[in-house]
C-alpha positions as CSV (number, residue, x, y, z in Angstrom):
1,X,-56.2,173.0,-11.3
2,X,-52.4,173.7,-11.6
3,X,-51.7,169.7,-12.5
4,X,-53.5,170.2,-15.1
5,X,-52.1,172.9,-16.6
6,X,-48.4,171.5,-16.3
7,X,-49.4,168.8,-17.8
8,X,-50.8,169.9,-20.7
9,X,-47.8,172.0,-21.4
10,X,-45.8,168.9,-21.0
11,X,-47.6,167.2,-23.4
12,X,-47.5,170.5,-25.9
13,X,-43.8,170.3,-25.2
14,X,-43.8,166.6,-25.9
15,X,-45.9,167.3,-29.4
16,X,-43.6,170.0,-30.6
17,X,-40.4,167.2,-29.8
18,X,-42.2,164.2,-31.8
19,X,-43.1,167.2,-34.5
20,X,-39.2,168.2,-35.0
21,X,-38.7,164.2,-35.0
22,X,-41.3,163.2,-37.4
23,X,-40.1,166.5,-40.2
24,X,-36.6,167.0,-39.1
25,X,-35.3,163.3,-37.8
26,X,-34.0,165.9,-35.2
27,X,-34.6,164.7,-31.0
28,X,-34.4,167.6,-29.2
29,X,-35.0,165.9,-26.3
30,X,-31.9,163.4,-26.9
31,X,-29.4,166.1,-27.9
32,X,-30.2,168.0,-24.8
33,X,-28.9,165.0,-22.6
34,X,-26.7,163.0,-24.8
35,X,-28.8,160.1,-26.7
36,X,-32.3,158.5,-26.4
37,X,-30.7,155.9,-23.6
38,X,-29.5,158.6,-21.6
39,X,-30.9,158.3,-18.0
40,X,-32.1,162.1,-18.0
41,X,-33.6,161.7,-21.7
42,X,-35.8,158.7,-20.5
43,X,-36.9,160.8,-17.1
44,X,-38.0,163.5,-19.7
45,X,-39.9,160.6,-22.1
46,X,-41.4,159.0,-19.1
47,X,-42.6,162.2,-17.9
48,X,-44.2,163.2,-20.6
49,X,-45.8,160.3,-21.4
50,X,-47.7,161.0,-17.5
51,X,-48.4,164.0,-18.6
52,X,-50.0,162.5,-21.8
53,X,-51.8,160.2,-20.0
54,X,-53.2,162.7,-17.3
55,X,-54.5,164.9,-20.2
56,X,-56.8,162.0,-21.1
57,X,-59.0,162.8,-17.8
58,X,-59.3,166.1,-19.1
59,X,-61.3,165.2,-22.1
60,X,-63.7,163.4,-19.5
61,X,-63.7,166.1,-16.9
62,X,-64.6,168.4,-19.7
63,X,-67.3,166.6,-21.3
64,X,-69.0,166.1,-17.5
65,X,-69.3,169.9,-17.3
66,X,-70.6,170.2,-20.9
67,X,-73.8,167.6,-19.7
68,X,-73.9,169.4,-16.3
69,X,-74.4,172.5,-18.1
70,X,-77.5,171.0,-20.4
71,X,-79.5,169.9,-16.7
């Protein structure tokens, strides 16, 4: 499914930002559009964080196919 895909690369994009934030102090995110408060930096948080929270239904999705498998 394509959703899926884009939004597991949002969230991989999302990982590598908190990454550089967490060893470098450095918001890539932020500095792209001018400061965490910026409208276009919180579009890109909030995003993300959909993404993130779509990804959780794939840890479900994929365990169903694992026990449809075993019947």
């Amino acid at each position: 499914m394509i959703m899926d895909r884009i939004a597991l690369l949002l969230t991989v994009i999302g990982a590598l930002n908190w990454g550089s934030v967490g060893l470098f102090r450095f918001d890539l995110v932020a500095w792209i559009f001018g400061g965490q408060t910026a409208l276009g930096s919180r579009i890109v948080y909030t995003v993300v964080a959909l993404a993130g929270i779509w990804c959780i239904s794939l840890l479900f999705r994929a365990r169903e196919r694992f026990h449809a498998m075993d019947e």
